[in-house]
C-alpha positions in Angstrom: 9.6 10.9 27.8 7.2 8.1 27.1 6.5 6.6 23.5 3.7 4.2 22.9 2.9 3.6 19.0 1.3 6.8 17.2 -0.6 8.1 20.9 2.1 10.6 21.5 3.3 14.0 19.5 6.8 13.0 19.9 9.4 16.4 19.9 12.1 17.0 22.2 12.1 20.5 24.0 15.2 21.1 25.8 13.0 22.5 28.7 12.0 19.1 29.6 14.3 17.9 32.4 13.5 14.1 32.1 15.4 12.8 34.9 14.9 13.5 38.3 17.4 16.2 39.8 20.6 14.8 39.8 22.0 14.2 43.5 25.7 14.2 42.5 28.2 15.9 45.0 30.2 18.8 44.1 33.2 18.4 42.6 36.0 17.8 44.9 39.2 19.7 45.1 42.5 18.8 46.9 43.8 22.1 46.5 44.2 24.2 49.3 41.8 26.4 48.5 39.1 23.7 48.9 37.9 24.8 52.3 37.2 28.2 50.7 35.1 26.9 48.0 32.9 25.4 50.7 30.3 26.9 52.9 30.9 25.0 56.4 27.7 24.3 58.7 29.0 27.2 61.3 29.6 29.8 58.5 27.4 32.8 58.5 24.2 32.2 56.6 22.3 35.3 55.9 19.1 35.5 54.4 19.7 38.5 52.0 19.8 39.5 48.5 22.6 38.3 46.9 25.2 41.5 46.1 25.8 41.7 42.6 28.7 41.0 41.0 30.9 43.9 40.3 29.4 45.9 37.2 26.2 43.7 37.3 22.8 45.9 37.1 19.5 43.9 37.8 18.1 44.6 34.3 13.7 44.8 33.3 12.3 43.1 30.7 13.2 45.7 27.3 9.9 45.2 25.2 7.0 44.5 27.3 5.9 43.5 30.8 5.9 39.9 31.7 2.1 37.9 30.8 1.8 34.7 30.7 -0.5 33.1 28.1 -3.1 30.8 29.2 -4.5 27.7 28.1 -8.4 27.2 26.6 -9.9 24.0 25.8 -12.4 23.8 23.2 -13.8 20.2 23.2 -11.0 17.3 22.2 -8.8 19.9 21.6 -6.3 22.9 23.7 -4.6 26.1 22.7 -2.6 28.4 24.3 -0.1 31.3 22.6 3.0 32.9 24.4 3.5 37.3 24.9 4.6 37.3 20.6 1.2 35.7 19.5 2.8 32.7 18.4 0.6 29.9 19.2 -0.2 25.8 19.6 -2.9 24.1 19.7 -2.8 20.0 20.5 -5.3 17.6 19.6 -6.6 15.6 23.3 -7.3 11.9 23.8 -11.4 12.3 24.8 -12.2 12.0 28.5 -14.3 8.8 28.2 -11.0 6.8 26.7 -7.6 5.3 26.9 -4.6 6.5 25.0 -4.5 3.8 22.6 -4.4 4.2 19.1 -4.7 7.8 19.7 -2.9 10.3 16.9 -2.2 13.6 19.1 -1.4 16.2 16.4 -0.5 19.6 16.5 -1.2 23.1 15.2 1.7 25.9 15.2 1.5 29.3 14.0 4.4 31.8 14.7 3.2 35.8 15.4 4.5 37.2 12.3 2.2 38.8 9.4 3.5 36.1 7.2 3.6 33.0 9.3 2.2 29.5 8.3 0.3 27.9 10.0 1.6 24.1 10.3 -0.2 20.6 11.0 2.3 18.6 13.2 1.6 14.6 12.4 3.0 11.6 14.7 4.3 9.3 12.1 6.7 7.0 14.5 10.0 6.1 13.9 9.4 3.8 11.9 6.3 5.2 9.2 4.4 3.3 6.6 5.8 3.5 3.2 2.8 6.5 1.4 1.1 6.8 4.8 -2.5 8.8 4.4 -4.0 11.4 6.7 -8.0 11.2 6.1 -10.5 13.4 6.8 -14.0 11.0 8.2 -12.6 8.7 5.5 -11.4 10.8 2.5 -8.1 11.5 1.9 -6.9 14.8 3.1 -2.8 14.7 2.3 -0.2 11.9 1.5 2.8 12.3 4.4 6.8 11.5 4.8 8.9 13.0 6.9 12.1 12.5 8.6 12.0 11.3 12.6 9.3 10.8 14.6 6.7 13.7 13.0 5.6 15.0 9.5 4.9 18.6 8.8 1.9 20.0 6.5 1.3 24.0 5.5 -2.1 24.3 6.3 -4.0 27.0 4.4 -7.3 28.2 4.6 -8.6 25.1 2.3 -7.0 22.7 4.7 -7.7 24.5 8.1 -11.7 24.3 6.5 -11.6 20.5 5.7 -10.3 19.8 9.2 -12.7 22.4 10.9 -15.5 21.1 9.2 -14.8 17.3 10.2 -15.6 14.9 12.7 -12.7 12.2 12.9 -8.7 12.4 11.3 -6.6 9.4 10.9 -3.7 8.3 10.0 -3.8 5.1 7.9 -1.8 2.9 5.6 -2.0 3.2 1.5 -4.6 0.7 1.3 -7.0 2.8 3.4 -6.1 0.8 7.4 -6.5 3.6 10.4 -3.5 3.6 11.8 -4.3 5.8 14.4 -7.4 8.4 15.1 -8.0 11.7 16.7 -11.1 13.8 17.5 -11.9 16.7 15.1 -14.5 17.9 18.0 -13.3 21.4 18.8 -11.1 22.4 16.2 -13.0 25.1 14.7 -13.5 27.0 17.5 -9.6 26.8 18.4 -8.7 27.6 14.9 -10.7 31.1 15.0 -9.2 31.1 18.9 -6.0 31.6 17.2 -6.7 34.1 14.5 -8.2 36.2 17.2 -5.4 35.7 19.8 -3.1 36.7 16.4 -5.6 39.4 15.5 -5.5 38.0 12.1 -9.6 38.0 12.1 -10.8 40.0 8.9 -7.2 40.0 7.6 -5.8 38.0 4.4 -3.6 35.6 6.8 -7.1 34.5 8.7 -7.2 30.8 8.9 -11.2 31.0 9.5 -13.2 34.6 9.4 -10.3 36.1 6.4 -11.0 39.6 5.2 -8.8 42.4 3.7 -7.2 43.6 6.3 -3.1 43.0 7.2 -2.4 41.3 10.3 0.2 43.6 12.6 3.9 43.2 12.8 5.3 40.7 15.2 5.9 41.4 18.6 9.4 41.5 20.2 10.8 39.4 22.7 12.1 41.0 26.3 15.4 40.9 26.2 17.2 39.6 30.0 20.4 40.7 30.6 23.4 37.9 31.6 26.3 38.2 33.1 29.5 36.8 31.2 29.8 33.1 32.2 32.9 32.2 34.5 35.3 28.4 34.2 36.4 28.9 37.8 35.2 26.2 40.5 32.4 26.7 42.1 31.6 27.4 45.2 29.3 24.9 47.5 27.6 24.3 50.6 28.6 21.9 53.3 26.5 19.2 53.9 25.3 20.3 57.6 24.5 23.9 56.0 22.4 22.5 53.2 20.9 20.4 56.0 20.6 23.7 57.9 19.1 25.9 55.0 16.4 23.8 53.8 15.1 22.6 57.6 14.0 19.6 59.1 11.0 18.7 57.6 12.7 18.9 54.3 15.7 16.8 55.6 14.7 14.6 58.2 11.8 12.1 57.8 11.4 7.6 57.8 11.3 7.1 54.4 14.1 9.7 53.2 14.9 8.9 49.4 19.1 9.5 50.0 21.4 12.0 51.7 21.5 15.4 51.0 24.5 16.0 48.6 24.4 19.6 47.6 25.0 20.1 43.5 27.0 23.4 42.3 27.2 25.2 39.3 29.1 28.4 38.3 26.3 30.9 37.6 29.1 34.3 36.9 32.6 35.3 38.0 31.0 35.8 41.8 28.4 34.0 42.4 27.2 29.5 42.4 23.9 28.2 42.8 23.6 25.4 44.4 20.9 22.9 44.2 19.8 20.7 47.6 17.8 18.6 46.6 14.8 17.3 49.7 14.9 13.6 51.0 11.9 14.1 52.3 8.0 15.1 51.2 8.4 14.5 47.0 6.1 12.4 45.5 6.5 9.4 42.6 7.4 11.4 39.5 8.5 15.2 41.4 11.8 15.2 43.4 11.6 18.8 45.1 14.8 21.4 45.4 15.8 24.5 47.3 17.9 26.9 45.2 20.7 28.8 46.8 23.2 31.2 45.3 26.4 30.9 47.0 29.0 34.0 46.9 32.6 33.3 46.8 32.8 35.2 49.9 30.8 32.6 51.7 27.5 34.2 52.4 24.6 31.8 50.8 21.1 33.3 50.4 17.8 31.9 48.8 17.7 32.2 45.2 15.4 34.8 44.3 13.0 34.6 40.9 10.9 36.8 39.0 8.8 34.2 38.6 6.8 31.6 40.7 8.5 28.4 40.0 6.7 25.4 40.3 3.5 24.3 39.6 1.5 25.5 42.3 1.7 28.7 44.5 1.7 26.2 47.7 5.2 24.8 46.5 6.4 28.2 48.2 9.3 28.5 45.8 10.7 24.7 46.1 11.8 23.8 42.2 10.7 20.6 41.1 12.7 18.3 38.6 15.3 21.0 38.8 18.4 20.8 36.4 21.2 22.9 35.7 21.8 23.3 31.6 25.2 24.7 31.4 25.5 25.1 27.5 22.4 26.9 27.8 23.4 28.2 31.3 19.9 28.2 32.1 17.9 26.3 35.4 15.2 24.2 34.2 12.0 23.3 36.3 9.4 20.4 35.1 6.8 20.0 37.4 4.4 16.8 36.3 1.0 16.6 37.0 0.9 13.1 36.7 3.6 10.6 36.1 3.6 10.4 32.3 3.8 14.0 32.3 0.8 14.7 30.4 0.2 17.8 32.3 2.0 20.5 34.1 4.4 23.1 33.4 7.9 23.7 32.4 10.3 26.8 33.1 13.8 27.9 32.3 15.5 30.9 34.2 18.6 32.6 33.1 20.4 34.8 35.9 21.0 38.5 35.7 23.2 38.7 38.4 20.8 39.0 41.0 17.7 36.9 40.4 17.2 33.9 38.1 14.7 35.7 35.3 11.9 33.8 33.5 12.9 33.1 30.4 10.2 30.5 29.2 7.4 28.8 30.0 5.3 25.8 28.7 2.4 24.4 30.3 -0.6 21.3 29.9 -3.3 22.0 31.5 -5.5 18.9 30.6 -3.9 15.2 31.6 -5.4 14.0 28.2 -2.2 12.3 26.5 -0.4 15.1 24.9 3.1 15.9 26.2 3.7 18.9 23.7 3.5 21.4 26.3 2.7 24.9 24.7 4.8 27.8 25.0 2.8 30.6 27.3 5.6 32.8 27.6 9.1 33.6 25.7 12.1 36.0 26.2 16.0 36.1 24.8 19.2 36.6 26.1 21.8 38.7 25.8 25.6 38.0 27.4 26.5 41.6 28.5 
């Protein structure tokens, strides 16, 4: 993730798969049961549904059907909430400039009756001593804060004297911008949000307030996991990887490395394996196929319930794929440019037949920020 000075809302998401999909061979085994952990090029390659592993039922989201949340931009700024009303919104470096100097902060505000609404401020690693956030000049709040960010509660008085401003900066006790951001925008995502939260006319409202409560929190969809297994995977030869994911995907003049299939124990049954393409990825996305691999041998196209990539012309390749094993979750990053200032971010747990959705950030406009906002949300639960 890029840093440059104060122009970047610095917070690490353990969506984000940084790296480009790592092209590491399987483990090797010198057992003898090494030939049965692997999927040779003439072994039987049907494209199926995986069978579920014995006891596994393909479970359905528990609280509510699956809608993503989209994205609005109101002037210099963007706001988007997930399917439990808890929503961002991220300040935007204006069309016309660079990122220089720019002071991307953020607005959270969880779904809950009671939730604060917080002002996230890029301080750097290395603050001024008192820094100042001003308001076209006047001081608005002293900050400190441990890392890279400070946090403010912003109440109604706070949310107004932001609203009804032009410019906010960050500057040094004796009054020196540190670095600026455009107010142009933040009023109309600021109501945005207490409508989105239906917390217009209530006493919560950040900018029409009323009488009225705001409702309970929504729940989360619950997915369904099957226990997690320690025994070896199970992988795919070279020449079937090479077989599964076809020549134009494997073959080309300017292939970026061999294929070296990558597997990971997904349940007691089943591996998916990632094959990652030498061919047709650009300067920042390194495209994947997904298989899941049954200990019996038979491999089959991983199924989602969701599109993954950025783009419904990916047709299902995974981009910037990664395997998080504490997690035991695949991660997807597509960028939409190379300092990932745009795009989207999955993560997919498995059920035991499909990899479910489990969430998903997005940027829609390359202006700067990299705090992707959370458009959707679910848990898990190891059954």
């Amino acid at each position: 993730m890029p840093r440059a000075g104060y122009v970047f809302a610095m917070r690490v998401y353990p969506l984000i798969a940084l790296a480009a999909l790592s092209c590491s061979p399987a483990a090797k085994s010198d057992g003898p049961d090494a030939a049965a952990n692997t999927v040779a090029a003439s072994s039987p390659l049907p494209v199926a549904s995986p069978t579920a592993s014995p006891g596994i039922v393909p479970v359905t989201d528990t609280a509510v059907a699956r809608h993503l949340g989209e994205l609005t931009t109101f002037g210099d700024w963007t706001i988007g909430c997930d399917n439990a009303r808890a929503c961002q919104a991220n300040a935007l470096v204006p069309e016309t400039d660079d990122r220089d100097g720019y002071l991307l902060l953020l607005i959270e505000r969880g779904g809950a009756p009671d939730a604060p609404a917080r002002l996230i401020v890029p301080i750097g690693k290395t603050p001024p001593t008192h820094a100042m956030l001003t308001v076209d000049g006047k001081p608005f709040a002293p900050l400190s804060g441990t890392g890279d960010t400070a946090t403010l509660t912003l109440d109604r008085a706070r949310a107004a004297a932001l609203a009804n401003g032009k410019t906010v900066a960050l500057t040094t006790p004796t009054g020196t911008p540190i670095a600026t951001v455009s107010l142009a925008g933040l009023a109309a995502s600021l109501l945005y949000m207490d409508a989105q939260q239906q917390r217009v006319g209530t006493t919560s409202a950040l900018r029409k307030p009323g009488a009225g409560t705001a409702p309970a929190e929504l729940a989360l969809p619950v997915i369904s996991m099957p226990p997690p297994s320690t025994a070896k995977p199970a992988t795919l030869s070279v020449a079937a990887a090479t077989k599964l994911i076809g020549p134009d995907n494997a073959f080309c003049d300017y292939a970026i490395g061999p294929i070296e299939p990558e597997a990971h124990r997904i349940d007691a049954t089943h591996s998916l394996v990632l094959v990652a393409h030498p061919c047709g990825n650009g300067a920042y996305n390194l495209f994947s196929s997904a298989f899941v691999v049954e200990d019996s041998g038979n491999a089959t196209p991983a199924r989602f319930d969701a599109p993954p990539g950025i783009a419904e012309e990916d047709k299902g390749d995974i981009i910037n794929a990664d395997w998080d094993a504490k997690a035991h979750r695949l991660t997807t990053y597509g960028k939409g440019r190379g300092i990932g200032d745009c795009g989207t971010i999955q993560a997919f747990a498995w059920d035991g037949t499909r990899f479910r959705l489990v969430e998903q950030s997005a940027m829609g406009e390359c202006r700067g920020s990299i705090d992707y906002i959370p458009v959707w949300r679910a848990r898990t639960a190891t059954r």
